[in-house]
C-alpha positions as a Markdown table, in Angstrom:
| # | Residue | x | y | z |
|---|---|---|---|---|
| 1 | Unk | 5.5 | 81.9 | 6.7 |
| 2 | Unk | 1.8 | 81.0 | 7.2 |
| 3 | Unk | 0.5 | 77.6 | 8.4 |
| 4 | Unk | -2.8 | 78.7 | 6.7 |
| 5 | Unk | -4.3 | 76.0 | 4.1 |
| 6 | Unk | -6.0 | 77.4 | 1.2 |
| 7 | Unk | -9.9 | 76.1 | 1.3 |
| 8 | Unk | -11.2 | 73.9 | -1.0 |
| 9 | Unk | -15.1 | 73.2 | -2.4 |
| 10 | Unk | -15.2 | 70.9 | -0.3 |
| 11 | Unk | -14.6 | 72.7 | 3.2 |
| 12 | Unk | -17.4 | 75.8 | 2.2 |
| 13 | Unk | -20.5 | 74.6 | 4.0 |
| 14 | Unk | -23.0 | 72.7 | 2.7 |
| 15 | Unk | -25.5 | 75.3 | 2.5 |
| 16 | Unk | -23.2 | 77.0 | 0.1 |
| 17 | Unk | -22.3 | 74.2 | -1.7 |
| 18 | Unk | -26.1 | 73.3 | -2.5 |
| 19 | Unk | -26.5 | 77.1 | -3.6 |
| 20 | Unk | -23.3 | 76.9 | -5.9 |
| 21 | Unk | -24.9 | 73.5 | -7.3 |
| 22 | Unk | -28.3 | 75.7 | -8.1 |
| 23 | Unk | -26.5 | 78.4 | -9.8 |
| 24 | Unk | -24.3 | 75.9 | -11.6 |
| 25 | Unk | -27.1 | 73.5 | -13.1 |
| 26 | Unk | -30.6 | 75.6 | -12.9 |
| 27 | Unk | -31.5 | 76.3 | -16.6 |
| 28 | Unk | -34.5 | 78.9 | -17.2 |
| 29 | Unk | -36.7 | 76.7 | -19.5 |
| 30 | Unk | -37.2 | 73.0 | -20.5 |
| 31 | Unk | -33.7 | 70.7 | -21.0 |
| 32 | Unk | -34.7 | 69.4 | -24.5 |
| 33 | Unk | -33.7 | 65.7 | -24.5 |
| 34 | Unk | -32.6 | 63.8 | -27.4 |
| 35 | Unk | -30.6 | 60.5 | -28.2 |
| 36 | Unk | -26.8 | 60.7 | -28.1 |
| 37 | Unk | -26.5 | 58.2 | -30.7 |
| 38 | Unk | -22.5 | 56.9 | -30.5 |
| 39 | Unk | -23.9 | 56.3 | -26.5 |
| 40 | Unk | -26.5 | 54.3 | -27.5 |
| 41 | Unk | -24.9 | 52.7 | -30.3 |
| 42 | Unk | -21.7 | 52.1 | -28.3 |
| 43 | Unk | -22.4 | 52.1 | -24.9 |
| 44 | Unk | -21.4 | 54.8 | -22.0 |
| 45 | Unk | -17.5 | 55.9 | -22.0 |
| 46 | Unk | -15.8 | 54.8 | -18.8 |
| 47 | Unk | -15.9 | 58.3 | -17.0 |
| 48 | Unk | -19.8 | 58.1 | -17.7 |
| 49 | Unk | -20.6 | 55.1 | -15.7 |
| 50 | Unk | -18.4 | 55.6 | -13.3 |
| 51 | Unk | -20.7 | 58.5 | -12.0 |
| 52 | Unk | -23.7 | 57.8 | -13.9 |
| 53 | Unk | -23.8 | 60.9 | -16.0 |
| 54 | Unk | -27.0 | 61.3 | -18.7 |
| 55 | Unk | -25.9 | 60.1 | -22.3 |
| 56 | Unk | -28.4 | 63.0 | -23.3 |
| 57 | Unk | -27.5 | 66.1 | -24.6 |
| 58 | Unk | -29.6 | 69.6 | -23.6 |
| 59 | Unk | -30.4 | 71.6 | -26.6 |
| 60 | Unk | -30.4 | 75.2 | -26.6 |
| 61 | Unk | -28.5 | 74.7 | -23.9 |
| 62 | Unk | -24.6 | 74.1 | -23.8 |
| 63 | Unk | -23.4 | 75.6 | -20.7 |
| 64 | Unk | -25.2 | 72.7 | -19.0 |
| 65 | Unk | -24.5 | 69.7 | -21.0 |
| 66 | Unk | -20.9 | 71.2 | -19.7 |
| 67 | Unk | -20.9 | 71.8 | -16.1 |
| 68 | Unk | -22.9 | 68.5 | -16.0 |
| 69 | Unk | -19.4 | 67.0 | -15.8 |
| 70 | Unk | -18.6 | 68.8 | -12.6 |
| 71 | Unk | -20.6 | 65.9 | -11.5 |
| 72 | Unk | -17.6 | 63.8 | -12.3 |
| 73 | Unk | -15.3 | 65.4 | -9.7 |
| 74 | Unk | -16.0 | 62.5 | -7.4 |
| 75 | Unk | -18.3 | 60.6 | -5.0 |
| 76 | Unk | -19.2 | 63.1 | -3.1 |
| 77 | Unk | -20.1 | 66.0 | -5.2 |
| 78 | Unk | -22.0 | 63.5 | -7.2 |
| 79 | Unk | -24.1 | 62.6 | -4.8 |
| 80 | Unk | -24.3 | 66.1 | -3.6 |
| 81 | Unk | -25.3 | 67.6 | -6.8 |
| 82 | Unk | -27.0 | 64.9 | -8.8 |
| 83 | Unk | -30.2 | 65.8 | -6.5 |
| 84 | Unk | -29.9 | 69.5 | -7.4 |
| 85 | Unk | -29.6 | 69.1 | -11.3 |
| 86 | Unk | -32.7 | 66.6 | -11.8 |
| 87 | Unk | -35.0 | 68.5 | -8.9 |
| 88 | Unk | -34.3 | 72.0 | -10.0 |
| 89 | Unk | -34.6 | 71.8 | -14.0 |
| 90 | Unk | -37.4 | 70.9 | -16.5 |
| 91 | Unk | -36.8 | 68.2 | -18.4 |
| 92 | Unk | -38.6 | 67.8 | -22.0 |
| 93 | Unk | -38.5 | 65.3 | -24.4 |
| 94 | Unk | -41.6 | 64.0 | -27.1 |
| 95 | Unk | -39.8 | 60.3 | -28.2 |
| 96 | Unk | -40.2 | 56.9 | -25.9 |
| 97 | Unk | -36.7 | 55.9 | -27.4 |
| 98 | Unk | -35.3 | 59.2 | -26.2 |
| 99 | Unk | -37.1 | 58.7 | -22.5 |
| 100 | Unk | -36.4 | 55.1 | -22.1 |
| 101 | Unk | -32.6 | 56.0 | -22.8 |
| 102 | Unk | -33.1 | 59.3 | -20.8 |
| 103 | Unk | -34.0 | 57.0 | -17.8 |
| 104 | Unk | -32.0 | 53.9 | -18.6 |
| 105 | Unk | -28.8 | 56.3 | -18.2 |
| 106 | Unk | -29.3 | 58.3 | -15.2 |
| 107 | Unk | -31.2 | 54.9 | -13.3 |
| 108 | Unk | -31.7 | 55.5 | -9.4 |
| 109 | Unk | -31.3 | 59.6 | -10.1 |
| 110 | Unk | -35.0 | 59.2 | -12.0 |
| 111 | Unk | -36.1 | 59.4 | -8.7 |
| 112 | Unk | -34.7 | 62.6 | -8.4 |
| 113 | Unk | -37.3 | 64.6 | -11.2 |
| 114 | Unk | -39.7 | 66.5 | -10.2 |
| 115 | Unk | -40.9 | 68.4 | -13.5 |
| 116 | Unk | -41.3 | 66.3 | -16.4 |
| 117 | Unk | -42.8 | 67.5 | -19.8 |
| 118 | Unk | -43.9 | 65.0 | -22.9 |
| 119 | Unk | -44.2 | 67.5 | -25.7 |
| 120 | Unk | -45.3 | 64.8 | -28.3 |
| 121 | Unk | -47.3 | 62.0 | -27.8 |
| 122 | Unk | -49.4 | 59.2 | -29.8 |
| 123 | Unk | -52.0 | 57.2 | -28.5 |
| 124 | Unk | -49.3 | 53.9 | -29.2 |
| 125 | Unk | -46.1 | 55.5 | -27.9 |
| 126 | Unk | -47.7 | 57.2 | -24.8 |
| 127 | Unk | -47.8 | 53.8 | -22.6 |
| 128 | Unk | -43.6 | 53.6 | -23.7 |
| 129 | Unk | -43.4 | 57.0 | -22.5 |
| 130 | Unk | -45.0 | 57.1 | -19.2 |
| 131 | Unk | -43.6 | 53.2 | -18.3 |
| 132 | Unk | -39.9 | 54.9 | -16.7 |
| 133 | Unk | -41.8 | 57.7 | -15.4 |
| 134 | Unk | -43.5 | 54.7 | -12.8 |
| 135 | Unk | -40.5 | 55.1 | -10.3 |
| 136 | Unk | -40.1 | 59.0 | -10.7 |
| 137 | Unk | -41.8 | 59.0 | -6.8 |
| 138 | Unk | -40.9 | 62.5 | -6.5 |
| 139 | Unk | -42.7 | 64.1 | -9.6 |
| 140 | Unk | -44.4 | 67.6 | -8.5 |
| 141 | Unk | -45.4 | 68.0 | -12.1 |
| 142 | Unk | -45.8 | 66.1 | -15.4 |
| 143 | Unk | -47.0 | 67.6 | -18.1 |
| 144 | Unk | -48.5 | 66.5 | -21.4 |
| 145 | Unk | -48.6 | 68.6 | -24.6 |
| 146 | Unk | -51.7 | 68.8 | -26.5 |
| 147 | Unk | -53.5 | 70.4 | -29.6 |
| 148 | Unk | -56.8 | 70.7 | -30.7 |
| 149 | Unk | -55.2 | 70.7 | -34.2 |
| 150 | Unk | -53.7 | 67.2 | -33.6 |
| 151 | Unk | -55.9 | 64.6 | -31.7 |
| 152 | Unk | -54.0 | 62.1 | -30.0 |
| 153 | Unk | -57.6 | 60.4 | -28.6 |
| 154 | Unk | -60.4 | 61.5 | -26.8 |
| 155 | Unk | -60.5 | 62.2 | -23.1 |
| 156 | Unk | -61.5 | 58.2 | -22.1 |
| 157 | Unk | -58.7 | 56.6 | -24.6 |
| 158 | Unk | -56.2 | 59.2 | -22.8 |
| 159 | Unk | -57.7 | 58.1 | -19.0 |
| 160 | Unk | -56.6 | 54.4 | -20.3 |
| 161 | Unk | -53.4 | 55.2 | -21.1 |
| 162 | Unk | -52.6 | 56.4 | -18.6 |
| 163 | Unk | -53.9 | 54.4 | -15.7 |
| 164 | Unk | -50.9 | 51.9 | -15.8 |
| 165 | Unk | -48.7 | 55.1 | -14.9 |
| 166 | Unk | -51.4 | 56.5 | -12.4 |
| 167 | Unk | -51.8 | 53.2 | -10.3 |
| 168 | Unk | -48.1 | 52.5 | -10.2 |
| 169 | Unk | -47.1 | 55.6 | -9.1 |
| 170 | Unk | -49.5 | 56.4 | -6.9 |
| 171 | Unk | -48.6 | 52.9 | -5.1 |
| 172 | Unk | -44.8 | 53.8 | -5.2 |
| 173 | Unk | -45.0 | 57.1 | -3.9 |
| 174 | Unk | -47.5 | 55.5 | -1.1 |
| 175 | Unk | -45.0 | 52.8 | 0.4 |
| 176 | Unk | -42.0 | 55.4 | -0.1 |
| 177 | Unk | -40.9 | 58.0 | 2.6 |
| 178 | Unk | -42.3 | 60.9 | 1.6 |
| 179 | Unk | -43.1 | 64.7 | 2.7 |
| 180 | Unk | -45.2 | 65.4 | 0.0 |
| 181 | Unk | -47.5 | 62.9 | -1.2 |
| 182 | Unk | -49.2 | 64.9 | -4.0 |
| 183 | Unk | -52.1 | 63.2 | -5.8 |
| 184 | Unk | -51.5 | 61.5 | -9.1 |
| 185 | Unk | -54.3 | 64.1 | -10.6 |
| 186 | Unk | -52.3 | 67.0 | -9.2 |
| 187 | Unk | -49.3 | 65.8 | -10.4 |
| 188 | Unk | -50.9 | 65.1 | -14.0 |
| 189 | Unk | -51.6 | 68.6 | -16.2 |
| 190 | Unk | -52.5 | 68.8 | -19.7 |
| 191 | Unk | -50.7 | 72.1 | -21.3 |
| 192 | Unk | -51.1 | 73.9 | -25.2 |
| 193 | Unk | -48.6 | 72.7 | -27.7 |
| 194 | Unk | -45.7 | 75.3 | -28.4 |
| 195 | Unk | -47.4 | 77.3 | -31.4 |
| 196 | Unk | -45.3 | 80.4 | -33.0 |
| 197 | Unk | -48.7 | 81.3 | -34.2 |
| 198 | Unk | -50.4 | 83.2 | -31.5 |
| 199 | Unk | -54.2 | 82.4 | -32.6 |
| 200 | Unk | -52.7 | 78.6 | -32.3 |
| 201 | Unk | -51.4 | 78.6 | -28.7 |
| 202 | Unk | -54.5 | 80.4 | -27.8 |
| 203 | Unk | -56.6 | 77.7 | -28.9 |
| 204 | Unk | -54.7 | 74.9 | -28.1 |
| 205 | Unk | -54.6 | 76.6 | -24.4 |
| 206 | Unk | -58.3 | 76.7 | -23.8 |
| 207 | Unk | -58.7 | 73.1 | -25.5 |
| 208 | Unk | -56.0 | 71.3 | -23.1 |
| 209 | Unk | -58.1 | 73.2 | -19.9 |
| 210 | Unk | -61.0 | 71.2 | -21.3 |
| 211 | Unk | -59.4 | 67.9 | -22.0 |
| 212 | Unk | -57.8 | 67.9 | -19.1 |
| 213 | Unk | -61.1 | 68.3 | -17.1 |
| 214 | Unk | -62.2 | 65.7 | -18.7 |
| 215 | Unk | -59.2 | 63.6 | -18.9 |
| 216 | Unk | -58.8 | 63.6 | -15.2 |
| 217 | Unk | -62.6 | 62.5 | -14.4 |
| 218 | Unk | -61.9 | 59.7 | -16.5 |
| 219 | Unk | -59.2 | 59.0 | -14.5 |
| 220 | Unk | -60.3 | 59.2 | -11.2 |
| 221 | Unk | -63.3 | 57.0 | -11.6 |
| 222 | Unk | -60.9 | 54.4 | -13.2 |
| 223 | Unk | -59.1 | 54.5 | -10.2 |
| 224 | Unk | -62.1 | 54.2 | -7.5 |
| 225 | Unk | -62.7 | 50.9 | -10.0 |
């Protein structure tokens, strides 16, 4: 009879174990974001906090909104994984309710996000939506939907919105141990609103080129001041 022990996930090598995470969690387009609403009505279930798993559900999406609770294995994989899942995916969402919960529930792992897209936005709500993005340090991209169709203020309203976001981040990622200390104007891109219309999209993509230009000059003298 062999002494030989079966392996489990945990013996394979961490290299393999980060490239099992990938495949497991890596979704090809935006995670849509919306409210679980018995979570925020009732609070997390026990097995959620324990391991700090999103009360957010991923539309379009199902087979991540399950493997998510692989996370829940234990400690270890957790802290493994949690890393992969937040760094790897896009994450969409155009309410401050659903962001603020979005980033109320996953807490520290905000950190984590590096690709961040507000598809909806008013000139009131946008200050709600940006206020958790403050301590996502590691943010490569955030991206704000626009349309030509729908103003949501011109290019010196937009700079003032979002200079509360700008200054705090660009303080946090500066006293934080980072690799890659992007600019806050790198980070920050305007893009066309989804449009099923092709005429639409090809509008609203030649406007938000524009209004970003001019959104970002805004911003960077703001931020000399």
């Amino acid at each position: 009879m062999s002494d030989t022990q079966a392996l489990g996930f945990l013996d394979l090598s961490a290299e393999l174990r980060n490239e099992i995470y990938e495949l497991s969690f890596q979704h090809p387009g935006p995670v849509w974001l919306v409210g679980d609403s018995k979570r925020e009505t009732k609070g997390s279930s026990t097995s959620s906090k324990r391991y700090g798993v999103p009360g957010v559900r991923a539309l379009q999406n199902h087979l991540l909104r399950d493997t998510v609770a692989f996370l829940r294995v234990n400690r270890q994989i957790h802290a493994e994984a949690t890393p992969v899942l937040y760094g790897i995916n896009q994450f969409e969402a155009g309410h401050p309710g659903i962001i603020c919960y979005f980033a109320k529930q996953i807490g520290p792992s905000l950190g984590f996000l590096r690709h961040f897209i507000i598809s909806h936005c008013t000139k009131s709500s946008l200050r709600q939506m940006l206020g958790p993005m403050k301590t996502a340090t590691r943010l490569q991209r955030l991206q704000i939907r626009v349309s030509a169709k729908y103003s949501i203020g011109d290019a010196a309203t937009m700079a003032k919105g979002l200079l509360p976001w700008a200054r705090a981040f660009h303080k946090m990622r500066n006293t934080g141990d980072m690799q890659d200390r992007r600019d806050v104007l790198d980070v920050l891109e305007f893009i066309a609103r989804q449009w099923v219309d092709v005429d639409a999209k090809a509008l609203d993509a030649v406007f938000a080129v524009s209004y970003s230009a001019e959104v970002k000059a805004n911003l960077r003298q703001k931020l000399k001041d």
